[in-house]
C-alpha positions as CSV (number, residue, x, y, z in Angstrom):
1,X,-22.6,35.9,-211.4
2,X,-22.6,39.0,-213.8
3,X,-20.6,38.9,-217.3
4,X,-20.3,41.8,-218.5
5,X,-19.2,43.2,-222.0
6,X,-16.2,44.5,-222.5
7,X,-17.3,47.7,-222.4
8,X,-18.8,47.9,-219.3
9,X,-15.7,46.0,-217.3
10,X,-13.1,48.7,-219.0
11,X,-15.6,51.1,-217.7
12,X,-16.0,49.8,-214.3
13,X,-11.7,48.8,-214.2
14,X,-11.3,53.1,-215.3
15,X,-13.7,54.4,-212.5
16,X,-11.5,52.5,-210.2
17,X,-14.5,50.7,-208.2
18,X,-12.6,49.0,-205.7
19,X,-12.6,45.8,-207.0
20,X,-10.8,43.4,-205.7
21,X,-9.3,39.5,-206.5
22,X,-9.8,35.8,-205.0
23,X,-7.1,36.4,-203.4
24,X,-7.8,39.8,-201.8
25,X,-11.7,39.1,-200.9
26,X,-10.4,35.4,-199.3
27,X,-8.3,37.3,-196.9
28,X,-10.9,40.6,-196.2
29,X,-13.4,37.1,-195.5
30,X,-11.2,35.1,-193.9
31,X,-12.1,32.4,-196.0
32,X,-10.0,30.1,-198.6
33,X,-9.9,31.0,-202.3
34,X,-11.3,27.8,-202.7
35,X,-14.3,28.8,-201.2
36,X,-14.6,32.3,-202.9
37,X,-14.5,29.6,-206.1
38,X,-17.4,27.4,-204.6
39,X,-19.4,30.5,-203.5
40,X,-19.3,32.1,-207.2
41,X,-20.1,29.0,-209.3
42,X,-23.2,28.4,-207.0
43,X,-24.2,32.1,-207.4
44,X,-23.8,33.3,-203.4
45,X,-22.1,35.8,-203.7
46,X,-21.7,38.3,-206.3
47,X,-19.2,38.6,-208.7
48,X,-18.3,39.5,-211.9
49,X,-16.3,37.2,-214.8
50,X,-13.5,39.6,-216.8
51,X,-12.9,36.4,-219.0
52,X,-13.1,32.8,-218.5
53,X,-10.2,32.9,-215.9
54,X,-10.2,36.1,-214.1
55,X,-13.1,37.3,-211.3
56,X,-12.9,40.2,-209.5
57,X,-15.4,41.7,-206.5
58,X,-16.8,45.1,-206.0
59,X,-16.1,46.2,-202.4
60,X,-19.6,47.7,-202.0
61,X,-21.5,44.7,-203.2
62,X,-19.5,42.6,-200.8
63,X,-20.3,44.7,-198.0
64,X,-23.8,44.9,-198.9
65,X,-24.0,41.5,-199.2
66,X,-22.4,41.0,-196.0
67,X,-25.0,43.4,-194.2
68,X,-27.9,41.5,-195.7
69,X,-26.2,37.9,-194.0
70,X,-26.0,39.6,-191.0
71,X,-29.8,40.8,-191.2
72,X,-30.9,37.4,-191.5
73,X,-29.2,35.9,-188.9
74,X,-27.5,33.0,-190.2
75,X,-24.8,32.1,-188.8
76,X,-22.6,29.3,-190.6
77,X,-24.1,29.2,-193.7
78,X,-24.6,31.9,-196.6
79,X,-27.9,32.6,-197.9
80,X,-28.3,33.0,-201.7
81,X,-27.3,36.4,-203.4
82,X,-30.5,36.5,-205.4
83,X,-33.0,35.8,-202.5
84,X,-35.3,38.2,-202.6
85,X,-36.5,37.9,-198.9
């Protein structure tokens, strides 16, 4: 997961990058917030901290994330974000 300086999320929240919450990225997955959670803290999927209680999710990322899990074929389980394979 990425923290980012203040800076840099003001920057990213004024270009309007289509980020999106647990909440929203749960339902475009079909998966439980509680899950999202999970996924994040064990670094499988990327995401980037506001503050110590807020995440959000760039729509791109996901979707290139989600491209690369379908490239590699496996089915139930989510490779890491960072494998470099």
């Amino acid at each position: 997961m990425t923290t980012l300086p203040l800076t840099d999320v003001r920057d990213i929240l004024m270009q309007n990058q289509n980020l999106m919450t647990v909440t929203e990225l749960s339902q475009y997955l079909k998966l439980a917030p509680q899950t999202i959670y999970n996924m994040v803290s064990e670094n499988r999927i990327p995401a980037y901290r506001i503050n110590s209680r807020c995440l959000r999710f760039r729509l791109e990322e996901i979707e290139e994330w989600l491209s690369k899990v379908k490239q590699k074929g496996r089915v139930g389980r989510v490779p890491e974000i960072m494998d470099s394979s």
